[in-house]
N, CA, C and O of each residue as an XYZ file, in Angstrom:
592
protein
N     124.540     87.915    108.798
C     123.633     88.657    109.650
C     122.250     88.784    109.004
O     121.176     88.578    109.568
N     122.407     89.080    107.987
C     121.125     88.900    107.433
C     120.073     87.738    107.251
O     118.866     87.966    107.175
N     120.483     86.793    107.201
C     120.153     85.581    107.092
C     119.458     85.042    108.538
O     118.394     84.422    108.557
N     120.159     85.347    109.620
C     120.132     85.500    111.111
C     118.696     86.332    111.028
O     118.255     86.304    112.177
N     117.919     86.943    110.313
C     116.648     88.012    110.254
C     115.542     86.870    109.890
O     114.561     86.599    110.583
N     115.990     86.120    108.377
C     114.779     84.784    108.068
C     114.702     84.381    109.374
O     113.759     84.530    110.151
N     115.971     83.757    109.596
C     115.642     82.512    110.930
C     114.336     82.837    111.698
O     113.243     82.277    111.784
N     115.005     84.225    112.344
C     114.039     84.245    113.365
C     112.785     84.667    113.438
O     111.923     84.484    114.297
N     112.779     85.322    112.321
C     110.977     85.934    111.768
C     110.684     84.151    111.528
O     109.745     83.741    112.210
N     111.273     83.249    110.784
C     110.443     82.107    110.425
C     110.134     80.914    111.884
O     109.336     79.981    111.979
N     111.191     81.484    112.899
C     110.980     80.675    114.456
C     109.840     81.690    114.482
O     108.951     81.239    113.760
N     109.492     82.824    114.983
C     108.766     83.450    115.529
C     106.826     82.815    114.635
O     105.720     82.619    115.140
N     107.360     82.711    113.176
C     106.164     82.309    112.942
C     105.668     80.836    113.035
O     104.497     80.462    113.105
N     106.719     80.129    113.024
C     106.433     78.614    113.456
C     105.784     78.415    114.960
O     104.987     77.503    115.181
N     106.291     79.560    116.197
C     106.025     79.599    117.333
C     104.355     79.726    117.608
O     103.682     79.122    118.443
N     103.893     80.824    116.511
C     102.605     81.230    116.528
C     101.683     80.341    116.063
O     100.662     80.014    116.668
N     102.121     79.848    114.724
C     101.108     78.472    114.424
C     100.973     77.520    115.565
O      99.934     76.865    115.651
N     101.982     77.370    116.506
C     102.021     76.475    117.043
C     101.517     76.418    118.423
O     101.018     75.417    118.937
N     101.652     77.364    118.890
C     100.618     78.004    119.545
C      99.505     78.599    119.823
O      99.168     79.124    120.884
N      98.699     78.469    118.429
C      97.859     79.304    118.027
C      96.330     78.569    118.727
O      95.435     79.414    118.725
N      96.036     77.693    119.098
C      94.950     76.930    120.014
C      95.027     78.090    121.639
O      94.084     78.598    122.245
N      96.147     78.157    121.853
C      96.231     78.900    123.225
C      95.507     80.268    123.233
O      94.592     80.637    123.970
N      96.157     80.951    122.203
C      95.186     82.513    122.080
C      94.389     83.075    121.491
O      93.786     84.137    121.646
N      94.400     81.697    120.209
C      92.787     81.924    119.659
C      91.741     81.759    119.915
O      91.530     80.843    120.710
N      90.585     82.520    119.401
C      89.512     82.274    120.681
C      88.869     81.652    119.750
O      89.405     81.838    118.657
N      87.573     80.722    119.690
C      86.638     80.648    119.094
C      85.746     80.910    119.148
O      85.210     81.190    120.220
N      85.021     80.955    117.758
C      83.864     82.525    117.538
C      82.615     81.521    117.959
O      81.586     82.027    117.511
N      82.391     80.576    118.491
C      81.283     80.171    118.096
C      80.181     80.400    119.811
O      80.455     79.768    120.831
N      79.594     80.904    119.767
C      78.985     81.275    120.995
C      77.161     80.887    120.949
O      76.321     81.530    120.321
N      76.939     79.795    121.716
C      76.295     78.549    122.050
C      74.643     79.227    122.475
O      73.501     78.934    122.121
N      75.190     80.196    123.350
C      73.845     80.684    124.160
C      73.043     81.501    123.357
O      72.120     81.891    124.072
N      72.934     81.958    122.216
C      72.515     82.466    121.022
C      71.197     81.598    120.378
O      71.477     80.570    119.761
N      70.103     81.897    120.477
C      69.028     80.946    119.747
C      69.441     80.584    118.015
O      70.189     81.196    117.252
N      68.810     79.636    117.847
C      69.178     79.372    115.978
C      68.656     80.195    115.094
O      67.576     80.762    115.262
N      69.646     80.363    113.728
C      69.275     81.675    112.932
C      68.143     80.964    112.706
O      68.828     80.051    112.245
N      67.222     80.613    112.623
C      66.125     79.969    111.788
C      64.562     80.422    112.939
O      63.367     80.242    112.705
N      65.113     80.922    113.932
C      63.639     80.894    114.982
C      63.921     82.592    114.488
O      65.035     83.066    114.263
N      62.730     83.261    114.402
C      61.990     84.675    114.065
C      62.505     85.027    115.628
O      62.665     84.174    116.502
N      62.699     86.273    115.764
C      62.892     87.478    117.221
C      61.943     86.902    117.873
O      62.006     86.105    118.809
N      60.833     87.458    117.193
C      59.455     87.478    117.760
C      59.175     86.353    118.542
O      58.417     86.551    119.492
N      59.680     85.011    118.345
C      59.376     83.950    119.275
C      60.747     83.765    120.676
O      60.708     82.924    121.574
N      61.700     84.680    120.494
C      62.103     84.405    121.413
C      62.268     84.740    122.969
O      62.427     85.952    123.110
N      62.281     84.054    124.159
C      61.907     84.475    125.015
C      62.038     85.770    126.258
O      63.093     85.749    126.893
N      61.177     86.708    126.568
C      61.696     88.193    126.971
C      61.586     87.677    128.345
O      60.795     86.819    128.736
N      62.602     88.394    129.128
C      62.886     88.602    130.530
C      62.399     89.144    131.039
O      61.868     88.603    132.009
N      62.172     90.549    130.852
C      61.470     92.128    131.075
C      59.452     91.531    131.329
O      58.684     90.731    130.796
N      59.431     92.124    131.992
C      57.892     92.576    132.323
C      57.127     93.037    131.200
O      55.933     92.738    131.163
N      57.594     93.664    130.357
C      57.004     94.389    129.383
C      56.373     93.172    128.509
O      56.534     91.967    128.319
N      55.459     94.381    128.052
C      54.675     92.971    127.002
C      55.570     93.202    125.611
O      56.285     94.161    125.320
N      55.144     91.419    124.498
C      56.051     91.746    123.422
C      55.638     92.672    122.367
O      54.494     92.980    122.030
N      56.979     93.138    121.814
C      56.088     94.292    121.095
C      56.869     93.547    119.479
O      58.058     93.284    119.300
N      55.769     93.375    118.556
C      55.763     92.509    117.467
C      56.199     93.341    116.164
O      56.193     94.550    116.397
N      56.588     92.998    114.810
C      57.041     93.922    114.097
C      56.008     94.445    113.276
O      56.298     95.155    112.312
N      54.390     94.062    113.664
C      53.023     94.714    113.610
C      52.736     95.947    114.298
O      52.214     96.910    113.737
N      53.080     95.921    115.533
C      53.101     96.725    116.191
C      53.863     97.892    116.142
O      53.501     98.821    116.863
N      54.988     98.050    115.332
C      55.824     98.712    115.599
C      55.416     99.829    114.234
O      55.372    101.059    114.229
N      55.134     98.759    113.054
C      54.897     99.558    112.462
C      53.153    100.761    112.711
O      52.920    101.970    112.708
N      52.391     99.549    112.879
C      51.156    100.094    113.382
C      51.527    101.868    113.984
O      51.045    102.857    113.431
N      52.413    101.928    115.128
C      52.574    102.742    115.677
C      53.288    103.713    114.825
O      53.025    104.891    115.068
N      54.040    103.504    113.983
C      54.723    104.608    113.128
C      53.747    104.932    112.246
O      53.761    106.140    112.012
N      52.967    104.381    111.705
C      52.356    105.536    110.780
C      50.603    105.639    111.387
O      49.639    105.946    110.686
N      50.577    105.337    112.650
C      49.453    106.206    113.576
C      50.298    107.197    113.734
O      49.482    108.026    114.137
N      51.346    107.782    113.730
C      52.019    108.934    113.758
C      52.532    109.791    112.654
O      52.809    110.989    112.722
N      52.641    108.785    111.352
C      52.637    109.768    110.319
C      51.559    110.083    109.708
O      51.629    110.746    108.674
N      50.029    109.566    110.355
C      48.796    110.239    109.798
C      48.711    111.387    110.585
O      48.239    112.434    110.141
N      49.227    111.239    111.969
C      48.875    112.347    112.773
C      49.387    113.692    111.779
O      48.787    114.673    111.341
N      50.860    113.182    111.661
C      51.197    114.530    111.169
C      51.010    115.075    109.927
O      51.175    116.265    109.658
N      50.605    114.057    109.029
C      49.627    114.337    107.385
C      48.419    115.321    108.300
O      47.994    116.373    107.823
N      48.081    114.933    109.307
C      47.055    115.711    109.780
C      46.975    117.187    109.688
O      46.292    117.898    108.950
N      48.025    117.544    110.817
C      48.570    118.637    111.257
C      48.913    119.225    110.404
O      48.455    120.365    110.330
N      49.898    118.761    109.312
C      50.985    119.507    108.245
C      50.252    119.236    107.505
O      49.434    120.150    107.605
N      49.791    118.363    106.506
C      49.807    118.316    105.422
C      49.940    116.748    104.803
O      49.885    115.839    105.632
N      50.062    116.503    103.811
C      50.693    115.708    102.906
C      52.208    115.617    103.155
O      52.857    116.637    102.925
N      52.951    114.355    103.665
C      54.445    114.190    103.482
C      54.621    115.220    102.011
O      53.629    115.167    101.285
N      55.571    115.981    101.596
C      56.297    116.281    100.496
C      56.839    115.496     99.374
O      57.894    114.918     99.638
N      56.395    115.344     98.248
C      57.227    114.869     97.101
C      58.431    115.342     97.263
O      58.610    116.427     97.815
N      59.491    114.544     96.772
C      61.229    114.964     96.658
C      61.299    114.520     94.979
O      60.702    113.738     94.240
N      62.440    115.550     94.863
C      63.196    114.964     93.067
C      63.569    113.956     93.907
O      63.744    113.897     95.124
N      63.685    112.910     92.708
C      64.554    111.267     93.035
C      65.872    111.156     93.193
O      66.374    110.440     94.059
N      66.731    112.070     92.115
C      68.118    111.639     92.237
C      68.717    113.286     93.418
O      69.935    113.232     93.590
N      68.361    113.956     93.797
C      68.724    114.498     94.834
C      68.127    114.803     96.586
O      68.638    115.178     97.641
N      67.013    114.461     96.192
C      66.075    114.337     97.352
C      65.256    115.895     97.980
O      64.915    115.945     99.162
N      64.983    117.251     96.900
C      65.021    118.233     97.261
C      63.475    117.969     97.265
O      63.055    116.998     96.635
N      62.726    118.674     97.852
C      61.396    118.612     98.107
C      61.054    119.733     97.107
O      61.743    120.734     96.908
N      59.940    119.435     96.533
C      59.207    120.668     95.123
C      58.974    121.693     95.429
O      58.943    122.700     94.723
N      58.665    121.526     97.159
C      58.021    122.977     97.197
C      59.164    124.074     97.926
O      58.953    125.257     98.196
N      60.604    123.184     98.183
C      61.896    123.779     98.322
C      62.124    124.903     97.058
O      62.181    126.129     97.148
N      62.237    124.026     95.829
C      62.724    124.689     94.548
C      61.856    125.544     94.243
O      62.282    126.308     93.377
N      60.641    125.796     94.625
C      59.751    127.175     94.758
C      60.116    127.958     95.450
O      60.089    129.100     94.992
N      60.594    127.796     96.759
C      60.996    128.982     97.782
C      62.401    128.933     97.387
O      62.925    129.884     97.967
N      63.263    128.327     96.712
C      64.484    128.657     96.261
C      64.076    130.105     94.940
O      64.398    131.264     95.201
N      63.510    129.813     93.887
C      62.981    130.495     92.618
C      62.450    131.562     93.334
O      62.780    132.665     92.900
N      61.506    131.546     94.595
C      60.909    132.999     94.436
C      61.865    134.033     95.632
O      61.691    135.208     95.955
N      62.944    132.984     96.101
C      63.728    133.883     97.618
C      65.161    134.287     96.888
O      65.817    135.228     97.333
N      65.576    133.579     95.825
C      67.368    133.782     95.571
C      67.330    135.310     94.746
O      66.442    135.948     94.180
N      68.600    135.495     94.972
C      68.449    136.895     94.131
C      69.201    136.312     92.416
O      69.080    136.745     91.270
N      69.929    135.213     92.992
C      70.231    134.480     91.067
C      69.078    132.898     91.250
O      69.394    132.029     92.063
N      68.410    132.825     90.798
C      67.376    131.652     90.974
C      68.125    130.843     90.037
O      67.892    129.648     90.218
N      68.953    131.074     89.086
C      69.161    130.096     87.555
C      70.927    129.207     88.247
O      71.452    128.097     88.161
N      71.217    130.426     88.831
C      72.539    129.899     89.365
C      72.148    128.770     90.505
O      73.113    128.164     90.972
N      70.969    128.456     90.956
C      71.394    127.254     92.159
C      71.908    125.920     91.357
O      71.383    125.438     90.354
N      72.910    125.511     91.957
C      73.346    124.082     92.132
C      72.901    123.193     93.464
O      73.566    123.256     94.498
N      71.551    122.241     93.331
C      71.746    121.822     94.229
C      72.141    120.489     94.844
O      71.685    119.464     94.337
N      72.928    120.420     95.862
C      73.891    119.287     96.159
C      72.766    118.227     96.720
O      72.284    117.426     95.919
N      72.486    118.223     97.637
C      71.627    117.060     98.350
C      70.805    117.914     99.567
O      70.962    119.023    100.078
N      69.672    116.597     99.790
C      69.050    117.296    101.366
C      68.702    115.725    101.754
O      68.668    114.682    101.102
N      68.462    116.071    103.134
C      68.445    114.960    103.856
C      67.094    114.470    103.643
O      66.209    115.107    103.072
N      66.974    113.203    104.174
C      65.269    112.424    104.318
C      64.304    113.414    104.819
O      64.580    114.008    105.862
N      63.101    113.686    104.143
C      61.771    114.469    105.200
C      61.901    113.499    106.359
O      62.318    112.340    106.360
N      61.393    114.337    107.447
C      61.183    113.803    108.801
C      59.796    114.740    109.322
O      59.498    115.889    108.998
N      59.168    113.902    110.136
C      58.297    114.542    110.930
C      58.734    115.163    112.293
O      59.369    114.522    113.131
N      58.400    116.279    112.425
C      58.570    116.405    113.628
C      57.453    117.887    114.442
O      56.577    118.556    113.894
N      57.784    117.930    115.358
C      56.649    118.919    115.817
C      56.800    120.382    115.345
O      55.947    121.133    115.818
N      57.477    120.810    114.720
C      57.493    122.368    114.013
C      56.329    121.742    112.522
O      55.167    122.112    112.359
N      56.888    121.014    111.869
C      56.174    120.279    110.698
C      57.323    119.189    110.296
O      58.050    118.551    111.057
N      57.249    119.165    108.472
C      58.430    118.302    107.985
C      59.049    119.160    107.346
O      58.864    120.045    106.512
N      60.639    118.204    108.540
C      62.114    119.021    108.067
C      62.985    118.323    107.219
O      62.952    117.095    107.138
N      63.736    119.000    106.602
C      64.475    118.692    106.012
C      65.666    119.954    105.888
O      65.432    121.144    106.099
N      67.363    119.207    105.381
C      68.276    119.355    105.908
C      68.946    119.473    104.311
O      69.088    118.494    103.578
N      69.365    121.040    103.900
C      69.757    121.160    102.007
C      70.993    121.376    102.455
O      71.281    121.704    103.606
N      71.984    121.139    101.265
C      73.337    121.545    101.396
C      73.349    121.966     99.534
O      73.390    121.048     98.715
N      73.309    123.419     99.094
C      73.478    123.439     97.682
C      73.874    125.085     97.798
O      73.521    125.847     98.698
N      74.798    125.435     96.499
C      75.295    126.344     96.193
C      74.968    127.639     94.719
O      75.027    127.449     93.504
N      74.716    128.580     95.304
C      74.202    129.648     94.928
C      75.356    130.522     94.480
O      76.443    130.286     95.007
N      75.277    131.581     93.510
C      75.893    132.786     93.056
C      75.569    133.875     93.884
O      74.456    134.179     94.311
N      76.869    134.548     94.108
C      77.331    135.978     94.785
C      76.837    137.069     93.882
O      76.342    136.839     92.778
N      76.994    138.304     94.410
C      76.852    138.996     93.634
C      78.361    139.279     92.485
O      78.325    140.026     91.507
N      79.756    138.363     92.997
C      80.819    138.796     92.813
C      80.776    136.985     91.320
O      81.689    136.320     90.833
N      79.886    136.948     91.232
C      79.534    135.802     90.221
C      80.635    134.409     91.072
O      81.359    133.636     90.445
N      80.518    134.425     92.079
C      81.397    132.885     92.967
C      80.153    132.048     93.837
O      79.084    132.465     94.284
N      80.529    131.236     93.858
C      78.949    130.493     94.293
C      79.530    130.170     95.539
O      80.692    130.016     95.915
N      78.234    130.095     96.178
C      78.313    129.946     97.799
C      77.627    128.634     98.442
O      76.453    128.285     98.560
N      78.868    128.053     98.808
C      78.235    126.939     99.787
C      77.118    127.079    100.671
O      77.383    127.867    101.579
N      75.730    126.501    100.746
C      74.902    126.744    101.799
C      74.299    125.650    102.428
O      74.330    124.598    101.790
N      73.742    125.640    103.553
C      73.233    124.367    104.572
C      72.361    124.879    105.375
O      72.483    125.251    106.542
N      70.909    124.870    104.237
C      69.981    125.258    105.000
C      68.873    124.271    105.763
O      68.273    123.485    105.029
N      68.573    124.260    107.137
C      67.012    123.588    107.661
C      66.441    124.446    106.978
O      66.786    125.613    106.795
N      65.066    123.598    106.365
C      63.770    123.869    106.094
C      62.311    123.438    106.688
O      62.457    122.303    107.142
N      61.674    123.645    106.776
C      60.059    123.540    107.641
C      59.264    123.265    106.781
O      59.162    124.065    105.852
N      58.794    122.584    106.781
C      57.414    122.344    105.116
C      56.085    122.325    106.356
O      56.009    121.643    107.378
N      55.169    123.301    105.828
C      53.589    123.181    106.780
C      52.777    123.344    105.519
O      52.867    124.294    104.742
N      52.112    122.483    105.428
C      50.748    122.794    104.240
C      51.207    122.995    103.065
O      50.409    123.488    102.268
N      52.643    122.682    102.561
C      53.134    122.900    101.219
C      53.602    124.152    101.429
O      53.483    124.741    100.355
N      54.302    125.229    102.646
C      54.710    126.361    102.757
C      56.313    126.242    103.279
O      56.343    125.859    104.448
N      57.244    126.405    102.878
C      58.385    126.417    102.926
C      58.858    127.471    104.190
O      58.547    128.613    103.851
N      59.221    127.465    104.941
C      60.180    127.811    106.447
C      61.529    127.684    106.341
O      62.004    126.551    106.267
N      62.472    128.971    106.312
C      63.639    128.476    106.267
C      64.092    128.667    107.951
O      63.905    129.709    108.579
N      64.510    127.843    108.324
C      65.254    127.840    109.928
C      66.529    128.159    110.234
O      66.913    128.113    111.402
């Protein structure tokens, strides 16, 4: 009986090789331009005019001068955690233990219409000496820290 188990696992896999043209598909799909032609030359359907990878950037930082405008200077971050400088100031002058922060990470500055946000996740001391998970939004305007 056991033996009766090879057999048929080894029919079942002989069946599949052997069949295997029928339900395999092939990957190769024709209507696809060649890796070698750039986006940019290939042809748009849409009405719209093309929009080039000049353009695109052009337009992103006509929008991050706007908001250097408005706000300020984008924010310096530490390198290996990404906390913005003028965070660890409003951390030092707001915590009631300033020496106890651990901080974990914060997300990329972003622009946006309050100013530039950013997104902390770092842990602080209780008064019961146990540190506390926290996940704060922050607001940066003119180098002034906003907690949200």
């Amino acid at each position: 009986m056991k033996i009766m188990k090879y057999i048929l696992f080894a029919l079942l896999l002989l069946g599949l090789w052997i069949t295997e043209p029928l339900w395999m598909k092939q990957h190769t799909d024709r209507s696809s331009s060649p890796v070698d032609v750039p986006i940019v030359q290939q042809h748009q359907t849409y009405d719209q005019p093309k929009q080039t990878y000049d353009n695109v950037v052009s337009s992103e930082s006509r929008f991050l001068k706007k908001l250097e405008l408005k706000f300020g200077p984008k924010p310096s971050v530490k390198e290996n955690t990404g906390v913005p400088l003028s965070v660890y100031r409003y951390w030092r002058n707001t915590l009631q233990y300033p020496d106890s922060l651990q901080e974990e990470t914060c997300s990329p500055i972003r622009g946006s219409e309050e100013g530039w946000t950013t997104v902390c996740r770092y842990r602080t001391k209780k008064s019961f000496d146990t540190l506390e998970l926290r996940e704060d939004r922050f607001v940066i305007k003119n180098g002034t820290v906003y907690k949200k």
